[in-house]
FILUM-82997 format. One line per field, with one value per residue: residue number from 0; residue in three letters; x, y, z of N, C-alpha, C in turn. Coordinates in Angstrom, 3 decimals. Each point is the difference from the previous one (the first is absolute). Layout:
% residues N
num <- NUM/...
residuo <- ALA/...
n.xx <- X/...
n.yy <- Y/...
n.zz <- Z/...
ca.xx <- X/...
ca.yy <- Y/...
ca.zz <- Z/...
c.xx <- X/...
c.yy <- Y/...
c.zz <- Z/...
END
This chain:
% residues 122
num <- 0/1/2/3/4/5/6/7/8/9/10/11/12/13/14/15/16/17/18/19/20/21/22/23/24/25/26/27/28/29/30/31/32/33/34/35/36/37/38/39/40/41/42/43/44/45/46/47/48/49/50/51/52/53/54/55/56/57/58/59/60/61/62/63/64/65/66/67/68/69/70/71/72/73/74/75/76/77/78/79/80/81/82/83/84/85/86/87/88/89/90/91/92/93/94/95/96/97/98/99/100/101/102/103/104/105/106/107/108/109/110/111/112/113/114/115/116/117/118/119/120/121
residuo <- UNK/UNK/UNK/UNK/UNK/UNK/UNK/UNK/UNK/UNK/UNK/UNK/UNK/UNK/UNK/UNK/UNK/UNK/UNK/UNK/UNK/UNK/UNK/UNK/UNK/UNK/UNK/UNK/UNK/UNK/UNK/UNK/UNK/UNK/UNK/UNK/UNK/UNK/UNK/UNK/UNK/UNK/UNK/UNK/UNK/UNK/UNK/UNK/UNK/UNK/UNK/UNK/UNK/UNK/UNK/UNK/UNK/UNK/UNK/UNK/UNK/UNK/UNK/UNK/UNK/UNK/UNK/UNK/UNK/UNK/UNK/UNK/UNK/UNK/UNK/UNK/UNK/UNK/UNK/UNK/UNK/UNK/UNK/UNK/UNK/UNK/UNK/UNK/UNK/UNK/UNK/UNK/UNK/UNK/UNK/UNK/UNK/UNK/UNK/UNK/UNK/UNK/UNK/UNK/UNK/UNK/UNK/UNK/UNK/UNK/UNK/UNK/UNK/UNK/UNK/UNK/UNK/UNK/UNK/UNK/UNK/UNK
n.xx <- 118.351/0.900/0.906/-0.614/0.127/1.434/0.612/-0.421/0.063/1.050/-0.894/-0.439/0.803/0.897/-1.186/-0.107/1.050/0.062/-1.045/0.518/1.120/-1.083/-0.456/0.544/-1.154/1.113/-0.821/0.685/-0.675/-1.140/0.916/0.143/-1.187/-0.762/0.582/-0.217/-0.973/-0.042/0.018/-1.083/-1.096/0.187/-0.235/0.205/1.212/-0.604/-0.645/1.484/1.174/-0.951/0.144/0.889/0.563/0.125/0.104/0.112/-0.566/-0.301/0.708/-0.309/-0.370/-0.686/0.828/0.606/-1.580/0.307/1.347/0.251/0.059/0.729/1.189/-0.612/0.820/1.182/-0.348/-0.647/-0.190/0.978/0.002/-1.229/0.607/1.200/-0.784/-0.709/1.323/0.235/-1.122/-0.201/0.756/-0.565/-1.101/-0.083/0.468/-0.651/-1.580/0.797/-0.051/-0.898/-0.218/1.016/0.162/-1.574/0.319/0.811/-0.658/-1.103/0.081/0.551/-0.437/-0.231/0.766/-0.522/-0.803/0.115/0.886/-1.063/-0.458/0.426/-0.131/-0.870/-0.346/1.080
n.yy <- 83.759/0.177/0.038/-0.857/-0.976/0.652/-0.640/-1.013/-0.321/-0.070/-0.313/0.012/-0.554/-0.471/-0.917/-0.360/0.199/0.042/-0.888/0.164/0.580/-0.398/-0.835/-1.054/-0.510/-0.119/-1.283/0.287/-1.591/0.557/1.612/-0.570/-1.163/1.054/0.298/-1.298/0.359/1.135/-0.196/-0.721/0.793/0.346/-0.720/-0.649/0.441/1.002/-0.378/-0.515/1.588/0.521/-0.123/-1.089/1.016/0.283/-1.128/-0.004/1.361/-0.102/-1.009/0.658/0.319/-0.497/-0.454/0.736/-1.080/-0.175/0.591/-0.410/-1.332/-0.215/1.434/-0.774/-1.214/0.444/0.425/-0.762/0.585/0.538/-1.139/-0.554/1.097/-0.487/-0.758/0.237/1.158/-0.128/-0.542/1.484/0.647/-0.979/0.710/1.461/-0.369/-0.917/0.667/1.372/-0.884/-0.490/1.217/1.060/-1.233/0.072/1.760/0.088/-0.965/0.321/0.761/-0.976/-1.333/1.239/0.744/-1.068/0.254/1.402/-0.396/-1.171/0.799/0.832/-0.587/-0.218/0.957/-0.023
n.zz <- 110.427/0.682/-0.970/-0.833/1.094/-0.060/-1.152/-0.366/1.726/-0.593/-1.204/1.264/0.468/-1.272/-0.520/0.945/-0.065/-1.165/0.403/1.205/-1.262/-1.200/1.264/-0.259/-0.939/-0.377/0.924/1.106/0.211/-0.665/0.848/1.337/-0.002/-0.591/1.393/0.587/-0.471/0.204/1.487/-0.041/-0.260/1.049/0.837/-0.898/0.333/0.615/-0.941/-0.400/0.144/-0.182/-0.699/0.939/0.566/-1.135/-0.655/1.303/-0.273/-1.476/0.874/0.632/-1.224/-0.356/1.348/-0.890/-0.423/0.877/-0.035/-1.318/-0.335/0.787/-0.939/-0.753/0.305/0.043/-1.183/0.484/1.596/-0.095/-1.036/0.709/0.592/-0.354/0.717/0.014/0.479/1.096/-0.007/-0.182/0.367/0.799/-0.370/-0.428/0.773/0.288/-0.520/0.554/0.922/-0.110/-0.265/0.840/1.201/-0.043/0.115/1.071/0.551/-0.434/0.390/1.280/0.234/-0.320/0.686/0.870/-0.229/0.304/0.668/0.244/-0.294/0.345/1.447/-0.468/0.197/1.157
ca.xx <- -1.423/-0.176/0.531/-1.260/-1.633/0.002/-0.080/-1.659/-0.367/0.599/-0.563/-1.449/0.283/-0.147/-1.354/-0.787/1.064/-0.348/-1.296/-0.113/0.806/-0.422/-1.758/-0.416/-1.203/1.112/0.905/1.764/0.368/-0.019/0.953/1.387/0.121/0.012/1.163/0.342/-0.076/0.910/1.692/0.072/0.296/1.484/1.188/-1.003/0.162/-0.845/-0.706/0.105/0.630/-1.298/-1.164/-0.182/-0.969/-1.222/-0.213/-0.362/-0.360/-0.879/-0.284/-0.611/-0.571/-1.489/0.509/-0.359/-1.311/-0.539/-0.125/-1.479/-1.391/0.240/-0.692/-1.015/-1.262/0.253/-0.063/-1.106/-0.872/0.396/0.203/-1.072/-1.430/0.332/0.019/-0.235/0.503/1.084/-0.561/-0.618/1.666/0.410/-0.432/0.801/1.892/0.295/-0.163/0.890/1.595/-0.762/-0.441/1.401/0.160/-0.306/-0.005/1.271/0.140/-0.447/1.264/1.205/-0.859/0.060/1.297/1.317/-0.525/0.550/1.251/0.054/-0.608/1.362/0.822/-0.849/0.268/1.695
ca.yy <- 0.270/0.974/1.212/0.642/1.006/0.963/0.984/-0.048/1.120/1.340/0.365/-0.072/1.082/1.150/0.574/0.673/1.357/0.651/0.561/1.254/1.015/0.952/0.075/-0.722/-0.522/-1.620/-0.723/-0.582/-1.088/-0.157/0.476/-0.913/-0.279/0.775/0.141/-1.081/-0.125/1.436/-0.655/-1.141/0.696/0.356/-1.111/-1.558/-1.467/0.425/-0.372/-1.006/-0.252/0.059/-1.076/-1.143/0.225/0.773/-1.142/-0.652/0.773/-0.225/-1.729/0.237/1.472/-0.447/0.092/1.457/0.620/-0.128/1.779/0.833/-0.588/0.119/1.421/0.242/-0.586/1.124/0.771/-0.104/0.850/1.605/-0.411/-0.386/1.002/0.115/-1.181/0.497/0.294/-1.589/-1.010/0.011/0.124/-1.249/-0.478/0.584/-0.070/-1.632/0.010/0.443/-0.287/-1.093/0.839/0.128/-1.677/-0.570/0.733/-0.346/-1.415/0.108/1.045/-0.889/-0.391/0.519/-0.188/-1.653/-0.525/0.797/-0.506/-1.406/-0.056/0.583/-0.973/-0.656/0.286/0.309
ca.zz <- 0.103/1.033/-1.091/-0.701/0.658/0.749/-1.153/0.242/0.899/0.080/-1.294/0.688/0.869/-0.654/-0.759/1.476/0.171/-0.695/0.050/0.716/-0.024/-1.223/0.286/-1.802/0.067/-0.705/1.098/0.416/-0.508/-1.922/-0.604/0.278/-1.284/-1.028/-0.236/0.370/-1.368/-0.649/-0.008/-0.609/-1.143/-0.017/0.593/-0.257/0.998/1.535/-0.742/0.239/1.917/1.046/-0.577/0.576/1.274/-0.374/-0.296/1.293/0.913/-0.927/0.310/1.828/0.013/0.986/1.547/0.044/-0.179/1.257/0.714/-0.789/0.690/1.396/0.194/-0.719/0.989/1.068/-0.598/-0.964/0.180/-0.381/-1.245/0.145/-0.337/-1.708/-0.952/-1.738/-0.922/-0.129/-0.443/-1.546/-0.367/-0.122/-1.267/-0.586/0.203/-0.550/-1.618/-0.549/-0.042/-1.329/-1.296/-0.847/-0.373/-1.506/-0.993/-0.411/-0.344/-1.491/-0.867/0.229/-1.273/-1.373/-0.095/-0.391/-1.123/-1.687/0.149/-0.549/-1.478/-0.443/-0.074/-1.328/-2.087/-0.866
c.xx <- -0.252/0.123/-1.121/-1.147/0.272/-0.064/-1.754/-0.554/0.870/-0.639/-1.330/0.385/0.223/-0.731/-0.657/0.501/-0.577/-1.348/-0.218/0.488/-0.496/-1.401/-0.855/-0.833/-0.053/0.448/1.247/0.534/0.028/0.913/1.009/-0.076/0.995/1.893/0.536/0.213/1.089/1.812/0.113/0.897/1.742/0.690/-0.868/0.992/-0.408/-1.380/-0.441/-0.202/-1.644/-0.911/-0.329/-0.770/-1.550/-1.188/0.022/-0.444/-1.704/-0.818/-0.214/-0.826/-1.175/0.344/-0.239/-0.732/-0.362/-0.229/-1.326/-1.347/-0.226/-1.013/-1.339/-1.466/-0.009/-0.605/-1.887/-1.474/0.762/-0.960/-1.565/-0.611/0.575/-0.553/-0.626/1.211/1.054/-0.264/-0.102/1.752/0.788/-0.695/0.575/1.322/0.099/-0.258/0.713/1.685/-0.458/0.329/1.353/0.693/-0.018/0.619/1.690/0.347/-0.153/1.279/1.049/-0.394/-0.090/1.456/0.642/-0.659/0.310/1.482/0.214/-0.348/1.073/1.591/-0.412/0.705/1.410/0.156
c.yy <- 1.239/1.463/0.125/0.338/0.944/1.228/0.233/1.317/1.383/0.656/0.021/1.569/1.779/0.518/0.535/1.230/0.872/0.223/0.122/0.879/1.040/-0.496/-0.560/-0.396/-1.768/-0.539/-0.110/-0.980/0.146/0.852/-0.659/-1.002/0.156/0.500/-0.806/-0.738/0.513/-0.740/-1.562/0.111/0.635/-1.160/-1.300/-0.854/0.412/-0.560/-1.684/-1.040/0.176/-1.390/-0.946/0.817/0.654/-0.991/-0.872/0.761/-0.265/-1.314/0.731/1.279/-0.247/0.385/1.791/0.875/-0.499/1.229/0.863/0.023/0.144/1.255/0.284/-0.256/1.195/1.091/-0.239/0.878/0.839/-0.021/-0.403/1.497/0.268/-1.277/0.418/0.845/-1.542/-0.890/0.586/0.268/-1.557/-0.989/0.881/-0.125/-1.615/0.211/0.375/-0.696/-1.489/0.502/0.124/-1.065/-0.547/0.810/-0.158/-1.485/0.065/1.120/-0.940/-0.854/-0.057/0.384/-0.702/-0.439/0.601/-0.371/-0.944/0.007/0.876/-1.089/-1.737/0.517/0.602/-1.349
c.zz <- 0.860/-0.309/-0.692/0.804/0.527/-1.315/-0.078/0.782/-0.339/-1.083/0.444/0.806/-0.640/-0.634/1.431/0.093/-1.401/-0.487/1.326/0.507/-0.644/-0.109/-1.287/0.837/-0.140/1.148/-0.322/-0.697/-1.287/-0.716/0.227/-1.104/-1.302/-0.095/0.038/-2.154/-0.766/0.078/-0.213/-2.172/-0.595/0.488/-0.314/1.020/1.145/0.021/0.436/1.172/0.774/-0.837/0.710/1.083/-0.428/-0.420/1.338/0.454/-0.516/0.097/1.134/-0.367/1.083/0.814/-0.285/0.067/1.681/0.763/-0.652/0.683/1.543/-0.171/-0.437/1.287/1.845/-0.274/-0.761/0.434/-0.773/-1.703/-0.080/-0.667/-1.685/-0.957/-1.433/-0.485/-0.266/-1.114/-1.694/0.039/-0.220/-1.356/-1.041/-0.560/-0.347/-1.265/-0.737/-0.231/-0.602/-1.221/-0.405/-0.327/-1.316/-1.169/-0.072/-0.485/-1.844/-0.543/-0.063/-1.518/-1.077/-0.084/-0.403/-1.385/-1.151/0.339/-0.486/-1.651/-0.711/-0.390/-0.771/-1.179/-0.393/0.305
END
């Protein structure tokens, strides 16, 4: 377990390093991610090897949203004189991630479904 969270932080660590090496606009965590993806892709048993910890890390995600919040509430005169852009970006951005939801869910859907009807008639 100890090996994958450390593979974990070291694929954090390196998305931090390269968006602020070349000043991306893309948080740290979501390229580490993303590479974290990339060599999954190449090695399916590394893959493997992080899953149990990635999957207990996922059963405590909550405990993670505490630092957030902590900052938000430290942080809420600074954010008071933005409440209208906050608030219409926080309606914006839910409708929207409603919207692609439904629009990839229905493409999925119809997918399995021209699959299933394909697989009907041989």
């Amino acid at each position: 377990m100890l090996r994958s969270l450390a593979a974990l932080l070291i694929f954090q660590c390196l998305g931090e390093s390269v968006s602020y090496v070349f000043s991306l606009p893309v948080p740290g965590p979501v390229i580490g991610m993303l590479l974290l993806f990339a060599f999954a892709m190449f090695r399916p048993n590394a893959a493997e090897a992080i899953e149990p910890t990635a999957l207990e890390l996922l059963r405590h995600l909550s405990l993670l949203f505490i630092p957030a919040g902590v900052g938000i509430m430290v942080s809420a005169q600074a954010v008071r004189g933005e409440a209208i852009a906050v608030i219409a970006s926080l309606v914006v951005s839910t409708t929207l991630g409603i919207a692609v939801t439904a629009l990839v869910t229905r493409a999925l859907l119809r997918s399995q479904g021209g699959r299933a009807n394909a697989g009907e008639g041989a």
